[in-house]
C-alpha positions as CSV (number, residue, x, y, z in Angstrom):
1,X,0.0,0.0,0.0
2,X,2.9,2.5,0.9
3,X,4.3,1.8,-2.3
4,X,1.4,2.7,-4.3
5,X,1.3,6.0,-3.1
6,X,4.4,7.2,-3.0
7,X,4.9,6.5,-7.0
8,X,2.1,9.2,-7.8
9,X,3.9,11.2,-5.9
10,X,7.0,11.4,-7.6
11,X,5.6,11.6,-11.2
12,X,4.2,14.5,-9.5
13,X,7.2,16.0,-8.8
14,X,9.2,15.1,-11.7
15,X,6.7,16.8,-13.5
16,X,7.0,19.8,-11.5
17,X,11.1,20.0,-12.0
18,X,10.6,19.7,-15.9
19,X,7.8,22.5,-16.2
20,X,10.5,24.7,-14.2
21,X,13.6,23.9,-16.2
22,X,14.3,25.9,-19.4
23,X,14.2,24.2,-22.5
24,X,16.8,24.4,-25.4
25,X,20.2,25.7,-25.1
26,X,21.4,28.0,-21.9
27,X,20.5,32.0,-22.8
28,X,23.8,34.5,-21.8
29,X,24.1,38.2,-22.4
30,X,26.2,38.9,-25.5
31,X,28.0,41.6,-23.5
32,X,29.2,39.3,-20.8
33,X,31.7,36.6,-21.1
34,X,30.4,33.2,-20.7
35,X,30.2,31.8,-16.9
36,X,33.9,30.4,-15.9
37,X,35.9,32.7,-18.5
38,X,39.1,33.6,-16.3
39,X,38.9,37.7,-17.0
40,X,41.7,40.2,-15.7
41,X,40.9,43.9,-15.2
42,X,43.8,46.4,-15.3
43,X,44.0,50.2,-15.1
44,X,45.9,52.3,-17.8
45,X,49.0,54.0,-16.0
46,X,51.5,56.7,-17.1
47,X,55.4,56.1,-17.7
48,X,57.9,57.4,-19.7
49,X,58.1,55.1,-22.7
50,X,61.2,54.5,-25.2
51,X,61.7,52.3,-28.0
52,X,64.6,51.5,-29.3
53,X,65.7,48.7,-32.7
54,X,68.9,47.0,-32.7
55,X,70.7,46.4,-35.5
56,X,73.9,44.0,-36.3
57,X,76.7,45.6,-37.8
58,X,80.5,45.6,-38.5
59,X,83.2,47.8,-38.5
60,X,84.1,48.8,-42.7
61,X,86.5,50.8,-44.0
62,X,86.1,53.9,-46.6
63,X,82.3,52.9,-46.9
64,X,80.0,54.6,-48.9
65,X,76.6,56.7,-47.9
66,X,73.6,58.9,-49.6
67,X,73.7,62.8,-49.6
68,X,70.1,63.9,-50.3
69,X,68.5,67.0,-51.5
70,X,67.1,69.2,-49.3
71,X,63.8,70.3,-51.0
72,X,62.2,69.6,-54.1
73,X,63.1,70.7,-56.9
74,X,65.9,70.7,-59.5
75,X,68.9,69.5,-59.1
76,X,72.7,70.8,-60.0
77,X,75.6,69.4,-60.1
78,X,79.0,70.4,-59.2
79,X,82.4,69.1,-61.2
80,X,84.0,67.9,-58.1
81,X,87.3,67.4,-58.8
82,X,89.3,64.2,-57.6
83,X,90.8,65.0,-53.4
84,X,94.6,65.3,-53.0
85,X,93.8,63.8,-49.8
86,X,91.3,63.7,-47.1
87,X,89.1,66.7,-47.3
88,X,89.7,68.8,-44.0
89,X,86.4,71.0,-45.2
90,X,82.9,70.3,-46.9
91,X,82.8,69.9,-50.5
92,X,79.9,71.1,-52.5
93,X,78.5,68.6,-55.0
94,X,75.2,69.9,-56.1
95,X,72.5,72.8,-56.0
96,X,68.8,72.0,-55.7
97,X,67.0,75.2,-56.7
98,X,63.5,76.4,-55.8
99,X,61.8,79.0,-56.9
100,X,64.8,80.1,-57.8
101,X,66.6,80.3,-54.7
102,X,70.0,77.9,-54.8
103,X,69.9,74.8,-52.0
104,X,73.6,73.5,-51.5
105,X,73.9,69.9,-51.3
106,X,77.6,69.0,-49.5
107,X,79.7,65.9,-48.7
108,X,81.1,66.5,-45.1
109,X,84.8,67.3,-44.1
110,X,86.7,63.3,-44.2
111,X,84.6,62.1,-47.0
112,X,84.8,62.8,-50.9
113,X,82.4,63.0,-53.7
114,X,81.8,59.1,-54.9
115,X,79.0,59.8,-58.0
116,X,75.7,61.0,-59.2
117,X,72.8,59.6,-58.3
118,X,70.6,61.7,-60.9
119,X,70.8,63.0,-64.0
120,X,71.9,66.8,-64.1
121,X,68.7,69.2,-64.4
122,X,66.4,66.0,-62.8
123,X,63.8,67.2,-61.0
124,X,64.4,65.7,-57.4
125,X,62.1,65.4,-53.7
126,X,63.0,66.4,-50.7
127,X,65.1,64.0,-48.6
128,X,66.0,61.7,-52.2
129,X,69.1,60.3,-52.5
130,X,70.9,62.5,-55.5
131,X,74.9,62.2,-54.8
132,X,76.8,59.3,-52.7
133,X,79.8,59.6,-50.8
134,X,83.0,58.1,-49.3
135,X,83.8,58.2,-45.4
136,X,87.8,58.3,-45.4
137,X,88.5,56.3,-42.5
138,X,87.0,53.3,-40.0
139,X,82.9,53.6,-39.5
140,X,80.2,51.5,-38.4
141,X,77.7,50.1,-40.9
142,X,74.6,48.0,-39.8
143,X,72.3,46.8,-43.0
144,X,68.5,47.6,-41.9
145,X,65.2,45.4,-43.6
146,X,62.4,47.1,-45.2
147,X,60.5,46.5,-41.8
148,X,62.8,48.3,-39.4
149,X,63.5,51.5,-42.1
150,X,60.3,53.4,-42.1
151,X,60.8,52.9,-37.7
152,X,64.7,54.3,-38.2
153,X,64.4,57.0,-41.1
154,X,63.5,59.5,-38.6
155,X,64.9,58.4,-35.8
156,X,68.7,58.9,-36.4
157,X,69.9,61.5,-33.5
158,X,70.3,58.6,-31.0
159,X,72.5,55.9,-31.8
160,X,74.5,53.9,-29.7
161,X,76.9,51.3,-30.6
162,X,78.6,48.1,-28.8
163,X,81.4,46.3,-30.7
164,X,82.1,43.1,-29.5
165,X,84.5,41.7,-27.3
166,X,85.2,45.5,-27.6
167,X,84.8,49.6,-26.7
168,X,81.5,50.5,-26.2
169,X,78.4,51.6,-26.0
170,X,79.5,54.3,-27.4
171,X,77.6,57.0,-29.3
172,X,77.5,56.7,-32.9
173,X,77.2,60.4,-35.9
174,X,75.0,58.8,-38.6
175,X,76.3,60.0,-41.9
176,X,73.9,60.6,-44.5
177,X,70.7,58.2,-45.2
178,X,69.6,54.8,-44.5
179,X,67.7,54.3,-48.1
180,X,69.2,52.1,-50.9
181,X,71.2,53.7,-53.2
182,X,71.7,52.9,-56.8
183,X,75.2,52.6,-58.9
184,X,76.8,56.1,-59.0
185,X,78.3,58.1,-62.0
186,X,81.2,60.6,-62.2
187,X,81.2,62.2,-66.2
188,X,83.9,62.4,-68.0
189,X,85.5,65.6,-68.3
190,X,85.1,67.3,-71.5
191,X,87.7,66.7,-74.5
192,X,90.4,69.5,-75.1
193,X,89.8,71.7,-77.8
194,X,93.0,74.1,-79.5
195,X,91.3,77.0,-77.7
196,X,91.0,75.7,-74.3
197,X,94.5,73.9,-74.1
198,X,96.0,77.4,-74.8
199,X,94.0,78.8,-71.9
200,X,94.8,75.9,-69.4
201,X,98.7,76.6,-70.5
202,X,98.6,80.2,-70.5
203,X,96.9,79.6,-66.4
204,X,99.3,77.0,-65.9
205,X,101.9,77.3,-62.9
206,X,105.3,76.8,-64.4
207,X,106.5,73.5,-62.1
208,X,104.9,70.8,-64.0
209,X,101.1,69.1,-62.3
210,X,100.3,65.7,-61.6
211,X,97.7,64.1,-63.5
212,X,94.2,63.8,-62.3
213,X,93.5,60.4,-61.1
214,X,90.6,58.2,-62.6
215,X,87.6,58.2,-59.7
216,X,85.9,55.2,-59.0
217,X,82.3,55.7,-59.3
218,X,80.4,54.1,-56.3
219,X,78.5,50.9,-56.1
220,X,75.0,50.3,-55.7
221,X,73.8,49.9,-51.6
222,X,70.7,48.5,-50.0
223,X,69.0,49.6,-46.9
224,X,71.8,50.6,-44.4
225,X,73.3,52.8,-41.8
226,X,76.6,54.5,-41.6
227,X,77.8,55.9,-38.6
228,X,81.3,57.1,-37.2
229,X,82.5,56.8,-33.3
230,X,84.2,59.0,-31.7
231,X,88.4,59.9,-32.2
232,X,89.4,58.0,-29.3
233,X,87.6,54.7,-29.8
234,X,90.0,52.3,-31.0
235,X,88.1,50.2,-34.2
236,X,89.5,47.0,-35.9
237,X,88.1,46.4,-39.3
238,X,85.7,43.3,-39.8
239,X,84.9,43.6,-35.9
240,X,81.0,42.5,-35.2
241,X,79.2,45.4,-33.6
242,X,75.3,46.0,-32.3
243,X,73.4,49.2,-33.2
244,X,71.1,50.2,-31.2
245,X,68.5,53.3,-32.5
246,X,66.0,55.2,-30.2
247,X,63.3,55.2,-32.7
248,X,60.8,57.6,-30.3
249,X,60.3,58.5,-26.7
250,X,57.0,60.1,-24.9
251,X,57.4,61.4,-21.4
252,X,54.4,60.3,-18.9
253,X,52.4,58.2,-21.8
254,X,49.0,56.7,-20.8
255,X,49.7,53.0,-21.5
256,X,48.4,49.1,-20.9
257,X,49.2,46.2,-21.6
258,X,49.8,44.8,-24.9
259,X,47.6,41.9,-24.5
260,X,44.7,44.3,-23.6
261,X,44.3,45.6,-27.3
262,X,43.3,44.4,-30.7
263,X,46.0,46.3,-33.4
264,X,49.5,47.1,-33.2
265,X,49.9,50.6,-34.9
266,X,47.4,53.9,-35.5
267,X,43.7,52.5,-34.5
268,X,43.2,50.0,-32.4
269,X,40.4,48.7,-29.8
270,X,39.7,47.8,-26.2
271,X,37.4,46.3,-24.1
272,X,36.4,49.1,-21.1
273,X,34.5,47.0,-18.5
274,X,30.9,48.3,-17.4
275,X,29.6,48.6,-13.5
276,X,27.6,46.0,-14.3
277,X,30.3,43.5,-15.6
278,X,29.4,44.0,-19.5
279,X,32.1,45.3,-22.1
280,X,32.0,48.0,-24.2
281,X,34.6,47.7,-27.0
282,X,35.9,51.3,-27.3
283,X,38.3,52.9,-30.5
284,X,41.8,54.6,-29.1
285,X,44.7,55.2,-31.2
286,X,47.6,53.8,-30.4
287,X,51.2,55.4,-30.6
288,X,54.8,54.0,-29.1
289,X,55.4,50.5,-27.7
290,X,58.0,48.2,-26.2
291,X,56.5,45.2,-26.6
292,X,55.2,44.8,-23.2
293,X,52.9,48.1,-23.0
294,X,51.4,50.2,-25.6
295,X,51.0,54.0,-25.6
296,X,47.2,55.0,-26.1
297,X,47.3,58.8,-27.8
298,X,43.3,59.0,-27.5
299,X,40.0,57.6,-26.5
300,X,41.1,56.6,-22.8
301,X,41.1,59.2,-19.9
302,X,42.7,56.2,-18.1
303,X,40.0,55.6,-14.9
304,X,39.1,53.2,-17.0
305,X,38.8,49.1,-16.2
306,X,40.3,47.3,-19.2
307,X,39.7,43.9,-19.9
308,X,42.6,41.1,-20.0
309,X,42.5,39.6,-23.1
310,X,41.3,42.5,-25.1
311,X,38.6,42.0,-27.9
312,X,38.7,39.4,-29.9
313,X,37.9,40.9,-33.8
314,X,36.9,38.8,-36.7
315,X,40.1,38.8,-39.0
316,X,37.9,41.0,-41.6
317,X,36.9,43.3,-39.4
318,X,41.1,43.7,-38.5
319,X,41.9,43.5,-42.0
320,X,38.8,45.8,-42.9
321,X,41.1,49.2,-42.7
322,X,44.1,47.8,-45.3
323,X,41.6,46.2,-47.8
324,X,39.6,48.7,-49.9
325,X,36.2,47.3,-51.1
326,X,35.1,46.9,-54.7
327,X,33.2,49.5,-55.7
328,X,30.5,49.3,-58.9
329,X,28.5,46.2,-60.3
C-alpha cells in the first residue's frame, strides 16, 4: 500500500522540475563573457616610454653613404674634382634650386664625392638620395630590412653602438641616409679643344702638375646605416658590432598592456569593463610601444577598467582598414 502511493507522488514531482527547467540551449548576455571565462581587469598608467631597434653591424673601412636633397626641386651638379687627400672641409656637389633660390647639397669634411645619383637638371624630392659619398676612414655600418626603415628614417639623433668583445656603448654620428642607393656616375670631363688647351697653359703654374687620377664611381647599396664613433675609440676592421637606435620616446604616456588591445599601430580597440560586468569595445589610437605596454594617444582618460585579453575581432573586421572594397556592379 505504501508503495502505491508514494509512485504518484514522484511523477508529481518530476513533472514539476521539468515544467520549471528551461528548455533548449542556456540564454547568456552577449556583452558578458560566458560563466567560468578567467577575466583580468587592469588600469591604464602613465610612464615614460622609449623604443629603441637593434641592428647587427660591422666595422668597414672607406664605406659609402647617400647625400640627399634638401627640397624639391631641380637638381645641380658640381664638377667635383678628384681629393689630393682627405678633405679637411665640406665639398659642395650639387645645388637644388626652388623657386629660384639655390639649396647646396655637401659631402662633409673626411669624405669625398663618390658619384651622381641623378641625371643633371632632374627634377628631385626632398630628402631623395641624389649624390653618394665616401667616409675616409673606420665607420660602423649596420644593414636595416624594409620593416625596421620606415621605424629608423627618422629616428637617427640617437644611436649607440657596442662592438664586440670591444669599446662600447658608445655613441655613434650617422652619416647621411639609411635608403638604398643605386650605382653612382662621375662624367667624363670634356675633351680638349685648340682653344682651351692654350688657356689651361697660359693659367698654368710653371712646375709641372700631376695628372688627375681616374675616380671610381660608387657601387650600388641596399638599406643601411653608416655611422662614425668618436676619435678616441679604437676600431679593428671586420669587428662585429650592435646598433642600437631610439626610434621615439613620450614622457608620462598613458599606456596598458599589450595583450589588452586588438591592433598594433594607428587605431586599435579595447574592451572598457561596465559597473555591471558587461564590455564595451571602445576605439583609441595607439602610438609608441616596447613590446610589453602600448602608448594610447586618445580615447582613454585612463580611470578606466580594461579587460585582460582584449577584444577578440573577426580577422575581416582587422583586416577591414588595409583592404579597400570593390566599388560598382
Amino acid at each position: 500500500m505504501r508503495k502505491i502511493v508514494l509512485a504518484p507522488l514522484c511523477a508529481l514531482v518530476t513533472v514539476a522540475v521539468a515544467a520549471c527547467s528551461p528548455s533548449g540551449p542556456e540564454q547568456t548576455n552577449p556583452e558578458l563573457a560566458p560563466r567560468g571565462t578567467p577575466m583580468t581587469k587592469v588600469k591604464p598608467s602613465k610612464q615614460d616610454l622609449t623604443t629603441k631597434i637593434s641592428i647587427s653591424g660591422k666595422v668597414e673601412m672607406n664605406p659609402t653613404f647617400g647625400l640627399v636633397a634638401p627640397v624639391a626641386g631641380e637638381v645641380r651638379y658640381f664638377d667635383v674634382a678628384a681629393p689630393n687627400g682627405t678633405p679637411t672641409k665640406p665639398i659642395r656637389v650639387a645645388t637644388v634650386w626652388k623657386n629660384q633660390t639655390p639649396n647646396y647639397v655637401e659631402a662633409p669634411a673626411g669624405s669625398t664625392f663618390s658619384g651622381r645619383l641623378v641625371d643633371d637638371k632632374a627634377t628631385v624630392t626632398a630628402g631623395m638620395p641624389i649624390a653618394s659619398a665616401k667616409h675616409v676612414g673606420y665607420a660602423i655600418v649596420g644593414d636595416i630590412d624594409g620593416q625596421q626603415a620606415y621605424k629608423i628614417n627618422g629616428a637617427l639623433t640617437d644611436v649607440v653602438v657596442q662592438i664586440k668583445n670591444g669599446p662600447g656603448p658608445f655613441p655613434c654620428t650617422v652619416l647621411g641616409t639609411i635608403a638604398a642607393l643605386p650605382q653612382g656616375t662621375i662624367p667624363e670631363k670634356p675633351p680638349v679643344t685648340p682653344d682651351t688647351k692654350d688657356e689651361k697653359k697660359d693659367q698654368q703654374p710653371q712646375q709641372q702638375q700631376p695628372k688627375d687620377q681616374p675616380q671610381q664611381p660608387s657601387s650600388s647599396t641596399g638599406l643601411r646605416i653608416v655611422c662614425t664613433a668618436p676619435a678616441d675609440v679604437q676600431m679593428i676592421n671586420g669587428a662585429t658590432a650592435s646598433i642600437e637606435v631610439t626610434t621615439g620616446k613620450s614622457a608620462q604616456a598613458l599606456v596598458v598592456p599589450v595583450e589588452a588591445v586588438a591592433g598594433q599601430q594607428g587605431k586599435g580597440k579595447v574592451d572598457v569593463i561596465q559597473p555591471d560586468g558587461s564590455r564595451r569595445t571602445t576605439d583609441v589610437v595607439l602610438g609608441l610601444t616596447d613590446g610589453k605596454v602600448i602608448e594610447v594617444k586618445s580615447g582613454l582618460t585612463g580611470d578606466e577598467e580594461l579587460a585582460v585579453p582584449g577584444p577578440n575581432l573577426p580577422e575581416g573586421q582587422q583586416q577591414g582598414d588595409q583592404q579597400q572594397k570593390p566599388t560598382g556592379p
